[in-house]
C-alpha positions as CSV (number, residue, x, y, z in Angstrom):
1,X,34.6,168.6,196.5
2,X,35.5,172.4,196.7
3,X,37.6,171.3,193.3
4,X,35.3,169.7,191.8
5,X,32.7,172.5,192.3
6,X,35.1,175.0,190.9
7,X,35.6,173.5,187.4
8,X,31.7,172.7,187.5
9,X,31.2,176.7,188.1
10,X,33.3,177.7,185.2
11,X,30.9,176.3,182.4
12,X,27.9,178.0,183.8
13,X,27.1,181.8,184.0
14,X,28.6,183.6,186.9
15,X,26.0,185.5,188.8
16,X,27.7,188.9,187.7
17,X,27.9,188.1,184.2
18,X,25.4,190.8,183.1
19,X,26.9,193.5,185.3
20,X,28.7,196.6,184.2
21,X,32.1,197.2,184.0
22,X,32.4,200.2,186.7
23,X,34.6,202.1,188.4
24,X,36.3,201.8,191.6
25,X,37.1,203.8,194.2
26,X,39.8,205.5,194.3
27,X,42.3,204.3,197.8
28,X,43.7,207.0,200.1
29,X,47.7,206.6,199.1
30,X,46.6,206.5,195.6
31,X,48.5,208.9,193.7
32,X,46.5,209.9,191.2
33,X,44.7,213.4,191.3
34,X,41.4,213.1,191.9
35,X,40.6,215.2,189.0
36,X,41.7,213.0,186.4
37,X,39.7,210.1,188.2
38,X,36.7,211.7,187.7
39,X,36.9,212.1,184.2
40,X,37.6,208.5,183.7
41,X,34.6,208.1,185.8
42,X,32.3,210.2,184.0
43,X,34.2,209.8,180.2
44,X,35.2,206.4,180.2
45,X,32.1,204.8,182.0
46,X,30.1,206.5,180.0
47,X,28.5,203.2,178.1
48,X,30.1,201.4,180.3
49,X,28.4,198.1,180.2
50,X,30.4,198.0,176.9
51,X,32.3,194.8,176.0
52,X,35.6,195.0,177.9
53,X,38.1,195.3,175.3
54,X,36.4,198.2,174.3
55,X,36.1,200.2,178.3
56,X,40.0,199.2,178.2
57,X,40.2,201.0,174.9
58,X,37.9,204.4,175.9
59,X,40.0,204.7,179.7
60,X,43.2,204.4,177.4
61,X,42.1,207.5,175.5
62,X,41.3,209.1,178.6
63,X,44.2,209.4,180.7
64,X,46.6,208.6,177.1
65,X,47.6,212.9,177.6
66,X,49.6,214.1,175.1
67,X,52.8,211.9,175.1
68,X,51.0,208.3,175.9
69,X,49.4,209.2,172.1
70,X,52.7,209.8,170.8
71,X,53.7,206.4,172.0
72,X,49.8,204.8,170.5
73,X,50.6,206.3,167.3
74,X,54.9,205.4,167.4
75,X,53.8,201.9,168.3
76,X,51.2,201.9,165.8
77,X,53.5,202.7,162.8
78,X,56.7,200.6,163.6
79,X,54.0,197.9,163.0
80,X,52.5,198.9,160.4
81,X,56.0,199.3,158.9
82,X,57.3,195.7,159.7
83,X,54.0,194.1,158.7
84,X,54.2,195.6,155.0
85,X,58.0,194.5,155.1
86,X,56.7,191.0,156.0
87,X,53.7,191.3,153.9
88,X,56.0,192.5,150.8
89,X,58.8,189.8,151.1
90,X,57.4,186.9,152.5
91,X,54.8,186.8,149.7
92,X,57.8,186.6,147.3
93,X,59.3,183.8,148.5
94,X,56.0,181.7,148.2
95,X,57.2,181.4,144.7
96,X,61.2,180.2,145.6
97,X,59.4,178.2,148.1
98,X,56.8,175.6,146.2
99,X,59.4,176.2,143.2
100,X,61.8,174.4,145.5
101,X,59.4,171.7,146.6
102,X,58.7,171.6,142.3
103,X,54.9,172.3,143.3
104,X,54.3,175.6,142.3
105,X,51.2,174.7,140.6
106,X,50.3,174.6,144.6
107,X,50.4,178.1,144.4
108,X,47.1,179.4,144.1
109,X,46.0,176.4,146.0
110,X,48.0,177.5,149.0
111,X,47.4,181.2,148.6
112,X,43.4,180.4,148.5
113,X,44.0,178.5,151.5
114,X,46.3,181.1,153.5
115,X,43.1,183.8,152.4
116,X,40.3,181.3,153.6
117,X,41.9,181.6,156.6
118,X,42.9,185.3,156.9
119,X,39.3,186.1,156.2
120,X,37.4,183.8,158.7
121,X,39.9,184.6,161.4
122,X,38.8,187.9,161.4
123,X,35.7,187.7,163.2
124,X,36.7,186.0,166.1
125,X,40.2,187.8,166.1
126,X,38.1,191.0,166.9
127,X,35.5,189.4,169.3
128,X,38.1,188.7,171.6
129,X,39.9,191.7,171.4
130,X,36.4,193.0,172.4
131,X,36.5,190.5,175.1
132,X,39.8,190.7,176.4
133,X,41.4,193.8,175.1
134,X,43.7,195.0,172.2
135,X,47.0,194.7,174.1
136,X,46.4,191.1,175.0
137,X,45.2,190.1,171.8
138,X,48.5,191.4,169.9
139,X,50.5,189.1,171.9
140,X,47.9,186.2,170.9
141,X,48.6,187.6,167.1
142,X,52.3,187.7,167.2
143,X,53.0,184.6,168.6
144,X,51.6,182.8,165.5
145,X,53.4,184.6,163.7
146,X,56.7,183.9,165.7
147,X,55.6,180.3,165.6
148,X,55.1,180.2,161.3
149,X,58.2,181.7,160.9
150,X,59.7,178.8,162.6
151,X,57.9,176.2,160.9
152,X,58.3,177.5,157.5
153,X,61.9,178.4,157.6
154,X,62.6,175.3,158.9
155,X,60.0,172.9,156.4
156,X,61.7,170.2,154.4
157,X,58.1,169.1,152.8
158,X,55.6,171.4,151.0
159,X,53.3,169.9,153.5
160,X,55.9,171.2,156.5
161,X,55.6,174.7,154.7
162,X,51.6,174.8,154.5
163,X,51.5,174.3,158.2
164,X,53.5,177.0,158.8
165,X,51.5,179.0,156.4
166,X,48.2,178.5,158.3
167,X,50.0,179.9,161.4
168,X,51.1,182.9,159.5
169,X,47.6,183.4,157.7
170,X,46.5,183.9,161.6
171,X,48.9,186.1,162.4
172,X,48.9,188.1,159.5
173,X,45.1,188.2,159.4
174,X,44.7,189.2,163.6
175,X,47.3,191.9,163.1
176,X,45.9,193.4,160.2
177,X,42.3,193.8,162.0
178,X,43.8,195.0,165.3
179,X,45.5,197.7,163.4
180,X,42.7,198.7,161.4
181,X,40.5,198.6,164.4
182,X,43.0,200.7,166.8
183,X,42.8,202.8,164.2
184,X,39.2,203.1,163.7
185,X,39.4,203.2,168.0
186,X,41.3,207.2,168.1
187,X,39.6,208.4,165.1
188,X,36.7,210.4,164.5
189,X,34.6,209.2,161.9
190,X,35.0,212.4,159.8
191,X,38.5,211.4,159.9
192,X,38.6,207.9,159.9
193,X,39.4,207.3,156.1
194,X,42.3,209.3,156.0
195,X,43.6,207.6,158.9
196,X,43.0,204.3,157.6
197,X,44.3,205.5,154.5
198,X,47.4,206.8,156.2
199,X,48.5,203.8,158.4
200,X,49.4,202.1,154.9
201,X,51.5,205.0,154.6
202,X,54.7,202.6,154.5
203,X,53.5,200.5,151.8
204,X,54.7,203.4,149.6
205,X,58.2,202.7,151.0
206,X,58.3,198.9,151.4
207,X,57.7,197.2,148.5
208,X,60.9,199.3,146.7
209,X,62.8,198.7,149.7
210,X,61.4,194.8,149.9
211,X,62.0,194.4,146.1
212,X,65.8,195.3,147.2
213,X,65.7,192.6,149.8
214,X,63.9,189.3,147.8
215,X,66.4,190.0,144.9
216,X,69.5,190.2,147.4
217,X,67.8,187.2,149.2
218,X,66.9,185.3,146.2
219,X,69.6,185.4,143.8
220,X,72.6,183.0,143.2
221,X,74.5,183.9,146.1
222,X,71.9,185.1,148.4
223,X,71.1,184.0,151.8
224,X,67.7,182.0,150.5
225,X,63.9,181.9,151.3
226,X,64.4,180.3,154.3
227,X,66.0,182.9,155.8
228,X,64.7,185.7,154.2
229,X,61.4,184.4,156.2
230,X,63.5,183.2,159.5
231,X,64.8,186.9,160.2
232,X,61.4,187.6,160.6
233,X,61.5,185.7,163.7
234,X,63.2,188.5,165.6
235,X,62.5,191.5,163.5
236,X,58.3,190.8,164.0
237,X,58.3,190.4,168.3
238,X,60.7,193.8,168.8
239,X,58.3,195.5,166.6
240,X,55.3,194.6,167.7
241,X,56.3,195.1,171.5
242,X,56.4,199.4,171.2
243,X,52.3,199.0,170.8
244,X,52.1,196.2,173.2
245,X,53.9,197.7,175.8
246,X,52.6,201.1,175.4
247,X,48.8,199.3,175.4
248,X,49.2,197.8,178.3
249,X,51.2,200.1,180.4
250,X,47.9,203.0,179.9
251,X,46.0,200.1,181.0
252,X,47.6,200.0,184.0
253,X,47.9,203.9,184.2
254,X,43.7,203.6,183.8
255,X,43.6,201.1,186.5
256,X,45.6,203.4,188.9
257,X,42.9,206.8,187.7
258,X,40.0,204.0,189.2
259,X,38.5,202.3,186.5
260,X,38.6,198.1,187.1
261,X,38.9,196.0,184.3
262,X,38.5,193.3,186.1
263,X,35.3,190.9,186.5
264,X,34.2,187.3,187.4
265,X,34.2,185.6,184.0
266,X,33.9,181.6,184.3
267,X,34.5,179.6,180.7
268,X,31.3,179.7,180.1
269,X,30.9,183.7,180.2
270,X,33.7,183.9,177.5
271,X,32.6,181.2,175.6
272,X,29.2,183.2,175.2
273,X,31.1,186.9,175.0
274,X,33.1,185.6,171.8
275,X,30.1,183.6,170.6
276,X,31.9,180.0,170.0
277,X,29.0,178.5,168.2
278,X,28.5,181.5,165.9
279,X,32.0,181.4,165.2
280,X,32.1,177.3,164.8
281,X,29.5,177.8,162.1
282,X,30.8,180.7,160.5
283,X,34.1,179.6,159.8
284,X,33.6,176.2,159.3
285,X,31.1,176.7,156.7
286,X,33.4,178.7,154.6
287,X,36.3,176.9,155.7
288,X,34.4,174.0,154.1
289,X,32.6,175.6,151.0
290,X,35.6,177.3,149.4
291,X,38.8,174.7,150.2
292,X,37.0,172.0,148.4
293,X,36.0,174.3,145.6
294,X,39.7,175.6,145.1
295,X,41.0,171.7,145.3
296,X,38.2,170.6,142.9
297,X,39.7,173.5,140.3
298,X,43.1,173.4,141.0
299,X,44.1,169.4,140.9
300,X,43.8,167.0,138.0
301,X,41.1,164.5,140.0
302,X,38.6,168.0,140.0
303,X,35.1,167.0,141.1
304,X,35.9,162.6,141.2
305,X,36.5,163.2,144.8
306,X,33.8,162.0,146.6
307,X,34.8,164.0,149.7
308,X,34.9,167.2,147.8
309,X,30.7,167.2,147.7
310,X,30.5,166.7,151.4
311,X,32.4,169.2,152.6
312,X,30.6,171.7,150.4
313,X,26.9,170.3,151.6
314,X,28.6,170.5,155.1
315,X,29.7,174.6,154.6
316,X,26.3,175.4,153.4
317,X,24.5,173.7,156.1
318,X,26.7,175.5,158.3
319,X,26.4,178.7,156.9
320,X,22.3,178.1,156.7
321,X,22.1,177.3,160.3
322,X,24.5,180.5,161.2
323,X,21.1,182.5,160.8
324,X,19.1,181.3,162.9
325,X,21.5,180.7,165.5
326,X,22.8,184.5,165.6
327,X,19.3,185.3,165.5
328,X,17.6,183.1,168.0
329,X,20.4,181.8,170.7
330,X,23.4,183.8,170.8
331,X,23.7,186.4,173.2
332,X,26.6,188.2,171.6
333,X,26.7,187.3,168.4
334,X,29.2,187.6,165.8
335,X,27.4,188.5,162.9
336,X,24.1,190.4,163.7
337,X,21.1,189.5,161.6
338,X,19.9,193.2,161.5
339,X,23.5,194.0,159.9
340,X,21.8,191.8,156.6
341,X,18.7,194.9,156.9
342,X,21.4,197.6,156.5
343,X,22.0,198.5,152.9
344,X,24.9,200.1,154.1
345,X,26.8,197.3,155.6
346,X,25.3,195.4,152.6
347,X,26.2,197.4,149.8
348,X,30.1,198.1,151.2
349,X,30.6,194.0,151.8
350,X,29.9,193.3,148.4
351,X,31.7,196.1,147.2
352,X,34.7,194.7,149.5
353,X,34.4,191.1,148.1
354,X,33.8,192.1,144.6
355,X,36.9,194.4,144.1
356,X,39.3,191.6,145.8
357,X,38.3,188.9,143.6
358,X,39.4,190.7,140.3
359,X,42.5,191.8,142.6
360,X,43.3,188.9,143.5
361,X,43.1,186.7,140.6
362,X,45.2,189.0,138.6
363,X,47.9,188.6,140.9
364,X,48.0,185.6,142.0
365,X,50.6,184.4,139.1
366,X,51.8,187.5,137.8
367,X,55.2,187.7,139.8
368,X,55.8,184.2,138.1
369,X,54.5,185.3,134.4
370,X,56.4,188.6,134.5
371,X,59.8,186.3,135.7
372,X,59.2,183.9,132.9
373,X,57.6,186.2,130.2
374,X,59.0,189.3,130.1
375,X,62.8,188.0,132.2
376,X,62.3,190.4,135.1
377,X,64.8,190.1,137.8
378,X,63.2,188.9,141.5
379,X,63.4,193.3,142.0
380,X,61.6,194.3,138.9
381,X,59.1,191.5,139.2
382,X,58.8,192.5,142.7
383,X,58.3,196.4,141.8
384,X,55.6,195.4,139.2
385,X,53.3,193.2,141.9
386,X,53.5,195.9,144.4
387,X,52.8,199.3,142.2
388,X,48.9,198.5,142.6
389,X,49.3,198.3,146.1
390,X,51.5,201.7,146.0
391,X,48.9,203.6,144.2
392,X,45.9,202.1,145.9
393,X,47.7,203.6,149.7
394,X,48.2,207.1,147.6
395,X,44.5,207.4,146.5
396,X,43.4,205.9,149.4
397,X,45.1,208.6,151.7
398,X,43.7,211.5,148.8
399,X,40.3,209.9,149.1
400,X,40.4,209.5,153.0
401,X,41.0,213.9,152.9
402,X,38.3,214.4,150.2
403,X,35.7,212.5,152.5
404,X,37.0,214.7,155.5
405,X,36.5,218.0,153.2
406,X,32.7,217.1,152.1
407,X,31.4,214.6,154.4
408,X,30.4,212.3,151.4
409,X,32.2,209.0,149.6
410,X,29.6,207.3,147.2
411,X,30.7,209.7,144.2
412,X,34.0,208.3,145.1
413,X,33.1,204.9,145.1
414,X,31.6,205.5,141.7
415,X,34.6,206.6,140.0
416,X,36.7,204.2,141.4
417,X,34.2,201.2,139.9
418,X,34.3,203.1,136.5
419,X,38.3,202.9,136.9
420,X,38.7,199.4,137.9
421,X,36.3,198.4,134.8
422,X,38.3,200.3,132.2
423,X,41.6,198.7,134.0
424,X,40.6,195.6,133.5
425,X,39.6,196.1,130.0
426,X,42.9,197.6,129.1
427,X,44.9,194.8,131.0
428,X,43.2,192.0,128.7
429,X,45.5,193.9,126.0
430,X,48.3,194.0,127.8
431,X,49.0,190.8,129.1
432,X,51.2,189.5,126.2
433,X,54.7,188.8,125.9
434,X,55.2,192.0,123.8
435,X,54.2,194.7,125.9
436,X,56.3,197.1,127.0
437,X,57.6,197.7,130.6
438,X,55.8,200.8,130.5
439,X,52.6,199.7,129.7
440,X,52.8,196.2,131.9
441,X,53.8,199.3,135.5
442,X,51.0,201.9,133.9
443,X,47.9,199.6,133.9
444,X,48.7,198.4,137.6
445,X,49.4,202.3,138.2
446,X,45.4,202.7,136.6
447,X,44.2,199.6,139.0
448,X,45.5,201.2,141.9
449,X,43.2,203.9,141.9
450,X,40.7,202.5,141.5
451,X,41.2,200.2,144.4
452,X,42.5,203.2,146.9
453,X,38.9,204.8,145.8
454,X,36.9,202.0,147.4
455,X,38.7,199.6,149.4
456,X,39.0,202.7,152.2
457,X,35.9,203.9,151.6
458,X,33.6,200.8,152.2
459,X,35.3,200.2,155.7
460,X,34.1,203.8,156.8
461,X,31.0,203.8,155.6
462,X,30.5,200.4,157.5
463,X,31.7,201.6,160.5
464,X,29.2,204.9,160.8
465,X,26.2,203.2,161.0
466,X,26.7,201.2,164.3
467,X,27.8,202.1,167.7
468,X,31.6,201.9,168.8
469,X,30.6,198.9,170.9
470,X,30.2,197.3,167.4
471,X,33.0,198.5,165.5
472,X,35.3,195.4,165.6
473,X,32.8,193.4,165.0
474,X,31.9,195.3,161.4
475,X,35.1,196.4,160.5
476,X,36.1,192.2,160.7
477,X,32.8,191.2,158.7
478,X,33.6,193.6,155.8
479,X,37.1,192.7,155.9
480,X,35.7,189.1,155.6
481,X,34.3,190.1,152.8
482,X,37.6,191.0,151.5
483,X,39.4,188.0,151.9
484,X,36.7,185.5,150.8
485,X,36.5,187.9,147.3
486,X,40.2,187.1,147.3
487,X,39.7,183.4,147.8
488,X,37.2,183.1,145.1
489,X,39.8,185.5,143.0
490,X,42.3,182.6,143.9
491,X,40.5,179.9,143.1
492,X,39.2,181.3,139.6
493,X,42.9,182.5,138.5
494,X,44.5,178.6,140.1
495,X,41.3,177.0,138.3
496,X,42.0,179.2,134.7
497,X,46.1,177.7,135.2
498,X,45.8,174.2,136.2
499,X,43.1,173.3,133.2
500,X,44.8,176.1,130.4
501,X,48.4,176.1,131.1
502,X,49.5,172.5,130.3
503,X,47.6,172.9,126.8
504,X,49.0,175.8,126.0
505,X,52.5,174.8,126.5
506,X,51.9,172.0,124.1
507,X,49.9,173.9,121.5
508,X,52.9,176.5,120.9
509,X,55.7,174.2,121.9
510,X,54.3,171.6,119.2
511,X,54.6,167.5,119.5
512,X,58.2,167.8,120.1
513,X,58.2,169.3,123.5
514,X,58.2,166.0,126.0
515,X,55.9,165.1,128.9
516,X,58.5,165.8,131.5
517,X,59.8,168.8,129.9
518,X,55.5,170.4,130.3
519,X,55.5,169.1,133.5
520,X,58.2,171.2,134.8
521,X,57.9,174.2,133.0
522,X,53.9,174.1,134.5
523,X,55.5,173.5,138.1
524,X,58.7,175.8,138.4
525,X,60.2,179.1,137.2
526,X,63.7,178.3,138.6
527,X,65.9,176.0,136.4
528,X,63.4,174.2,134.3
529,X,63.5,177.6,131.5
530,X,64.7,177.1,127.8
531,X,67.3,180.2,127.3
532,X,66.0,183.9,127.3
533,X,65.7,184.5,123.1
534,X,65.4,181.0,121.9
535,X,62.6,179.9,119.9
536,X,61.7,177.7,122.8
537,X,61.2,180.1,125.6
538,X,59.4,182.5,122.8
539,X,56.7,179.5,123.0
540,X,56.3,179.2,126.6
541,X,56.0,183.3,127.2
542,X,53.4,183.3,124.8
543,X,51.5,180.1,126.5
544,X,52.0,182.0,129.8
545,X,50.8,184.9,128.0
546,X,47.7,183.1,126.9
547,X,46.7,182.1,130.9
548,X,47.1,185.3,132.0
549,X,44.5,186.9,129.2
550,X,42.2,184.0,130.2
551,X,42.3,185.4,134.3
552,X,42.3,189.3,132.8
553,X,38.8,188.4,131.0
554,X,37.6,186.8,133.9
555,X,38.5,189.8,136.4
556,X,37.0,191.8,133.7
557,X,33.5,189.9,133.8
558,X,33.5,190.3,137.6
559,X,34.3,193.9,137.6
560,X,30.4,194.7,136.4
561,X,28.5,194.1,139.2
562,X,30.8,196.9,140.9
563,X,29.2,199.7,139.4
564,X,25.4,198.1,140.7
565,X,26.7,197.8,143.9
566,X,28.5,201.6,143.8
567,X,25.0,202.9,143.2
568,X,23.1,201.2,145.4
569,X,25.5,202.7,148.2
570,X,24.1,205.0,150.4
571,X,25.7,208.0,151.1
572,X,25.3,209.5,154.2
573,X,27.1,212.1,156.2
574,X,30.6,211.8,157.7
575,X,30.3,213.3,161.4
């Protein structure tokens, strides 16, 4: 019975579940000076009835010193370095990969998926690391990672491959918020967007070193996709374990200074802490609402599938009855209602999602149209995708210092709105199959700043209008925001391909050009090409030319309501 009473007390409140997280006393042969106890005691336990993930995170700071920060920050950047090396390569061989299964009209479809995920992740990802602790949650992180790389170095069906790309979205997406929110954790707020700015300090190295790699990896006598994602497999846990060790190891150093991390948590307690039904709802209404909606734009049977319409009523039920449940019966919720009051929080999501979704949809295909169109090697094509990113981490950084000089960022935001529009104007010019190699890098050069001007800034501004017990929380909803601007992005750029691309091949290819022959030119860019200078492949670059003016018009049209949002930004001052 004494069983059966112990599985029955785990799904109910323990009677401590309300208490605060306090310190103990320290024991006679404890080595620690008693002077660096009571700090802990009177720094650390200051809000102490904080979520515990974030009292592990304050008594880290505390008793850190001087060379336990070396190691945070050491940790910090051999994984920030690794994850852009992932993040630059792995997205490469997406296109080797479903050109190898002949499905890479699947592209969008899976890269709308793998950002559905990565952005409805997030929010749980960082309630548990409130709940549980940074540390512990890395190794949750990394291990889906180990586990994708397995999976989709080893797939033999596109089907194979997607599963291993939903384990990667996780990893990918619970790494990226743990970072940002470690980040956010040792940083000042006054301070905070150059920080955030410069942990993508590598992304200025990786993508010319990645673009290295994919070509080596990809070319006729290269190792392959498959392994150019199975290294990853090693490379990805000795990384990651500098800041997982050092995370844990100042736990334990706080532990021995007096502070207890533990406390009696049944199934229930944690349940409640990391607000399973919120999270249920959340992500399962989006989950639902935007997969169908990319599947009903990106395949031929569109809106005939019956099942299409339910899911979508089902994700905005779901979404509809997330209100009143985070309102009315969660304890801990995982979006806040009051955070929909703040024009603040507001203001920078939209921002967030707005400025993805023309990101996002003018990149989804342009590795593959600057391979086919303009007969870039897997290096060049991969210099070209990544020189956004590479300006956006070098304004970002400049913009981060400008807010720490005068304590504002709206007239920031504001010029990097103005930029993005004109970017996008100028791209819908040169998208063709004519432009020059200068003008193709320049106009993702111009985009860049844009980007680097707000996508730091919203997080910050964000962050400074709650408490640090809330900071993983809002830092995860914005980058939500992100990521579901990106799936829509997705979605609109897969939608534009699938129902342009196969009638612009046959409009400039004429009657002559077969079935087959469209069929595999729309579904590959490896081995299904007419020869570089023939009249043939002069038709397809300007049909591929001719989608991605379509997408560059779209980004355009969404690009407006930036410059609304920008003004309606508050701008308050950075502390």
């Amino acid at each position: 019975m004494a069983f059966f009473d112990a599985v029955k007390a785990q799904f109910r409140p323990s009677p401590d579940s309300e208490d605060a997280f306090t310190s103990s006393q320290l024991s006679k042969d404890d080595n620690v000076a008693k002077e660096e106890a009571d700090i802990v005691t009177s720094q650390v336990l200051e809000d102490a009835a904080g979520p515990l993930g974030v009292v592990k995170v304050e008594a880290i700071q505390t008793v850190a010193g001087k060379y336990g920060k070396y190691c945070l920050w050491a940790g910090l950047a051999m994984m920030m370095i690794v994850f852009e090396l992932d993040n630059s390569t792995v997205y490469v061989y997406q296109n080797y990969a479903t050109s190898s299964f002949d499905q890479l009209s699947l592209l969008s479809t899976l890269s709308t998926a793998e950002t559905i995920i990565s952005a409805i992740v997030k929010p749980p990802i960082a309630k548990i690391s409130d709940v549980i602790g940074r540390g512990e949650t890395y190794i949750l992180t990394i291990s889906c990672y180990l586990l994708s790389y397995i999976l989709c170095a080893s797939s033999k069906t596109i089907n194979a491959y997607a599963a291993g790309l939903v384990f990667y979205s996780i990893g990918q997406a619970g790494t990226q918020i743990l970072d940002q929110i470690i980040f956010s954790d040792i940083s000042t707020p006054r301070w905070r967007g150059f920080v955030l700015g410069l942990s993508y300090f590598p992304f200025l190295i990786t993508p010319w070193v990645a673009a290295f790699i994919a070509d080596s990896v990809t070319s006729e006598n290269g190792i392959g996709w498959r392994w150019g994602i199975g290294m990853f497999a090693i490379i990805m846990p000795f990384a990651s374990s500098f800041i997982i060790i050092t995370l844990l190891y100042l736990q334990r150093k706080a532990r021995k200074a007096g502070i207890t991390f533990k406390k009696r948590t049944t199934i229930y307690d944690f349940c409640s802490l990391i607000d399973l039904g919120g999270i249920i709802l959340l992500c399962g209404g989006f989950a639902m609402l935007l997969l169908p909606l990319t599947l009903a734009a990106t395949t031929t049977s569109r809106w005939r599938t019956p099942w299409i319409d339910v899911l979508i009523a089902l994700g905005v039920v779901f979404l509809i009855a997330l209100v009143p449940y985070e309102k009315y019966v969660a304890k801990h919720p995982v979006v806040p209602t009051h955070y929909g009051k703040n024009m603040t929080i507001v203001m920078s999501c939209l921002l967030a999602a707005v400025d993805t979704l023309g990101f996002s949809a003018t990149h989804v295909y342009l590795y593959a149209w600057s391979v086919v169109t303009h007969n870039y090697t897997a290096r060049t094509a991969t210099f070209l995708t990544y020189t956004n990113g590479v300006s956006q981490c070098l304004f970002g950084i400049l913009a981060g210092y400008i807010m720490y000089r005068t304590f504002r960022y709206k007239a920031l935001v504001l010029i990097g709105v103005v930029i993005r529009l004109v970017g996008y104007g100028v791209m819908i010019r040169l998208r063709g199959a004519s432009n020059s190699t200068a003008e193709l890098f320049t106009v993702q050069l111009i985009q860049g700043i844009g980007s680097g001007l707000i996508q730091q800034i919203v997080v910050v501004s964000a962050q400074i209008v709650v408490p640090h017990a809330e900071l993983a929380q809002v830092s995860a909803l914005v980058l939500l925001s992100t990521f579901l601007g990106s799936a829509v992005g997705e979605c609109i750029a897969g939608g534009i391909y699938t129902n342009t691309f196969r009638g612009a091949l046959r409009r400039h290819l004429g009657d002559q050009a077969s079935q087959s022959q469209i069929d595999g030119l729309f579904d590959s860019i490896t081995g299904v090409l007419p020869a570089w200078g023939s009249a043939e492949r002069d038709a397809v670059n300007l049909a591929y030319s001719d989608v991605m003016k379509y997408i560059s018009i779209a980004a355009f049209a969404s690009a407006v309501p930036l410059v609304v949002c920008a003004w309606f930004l508050p701008d308050l001052r950075l502390e």
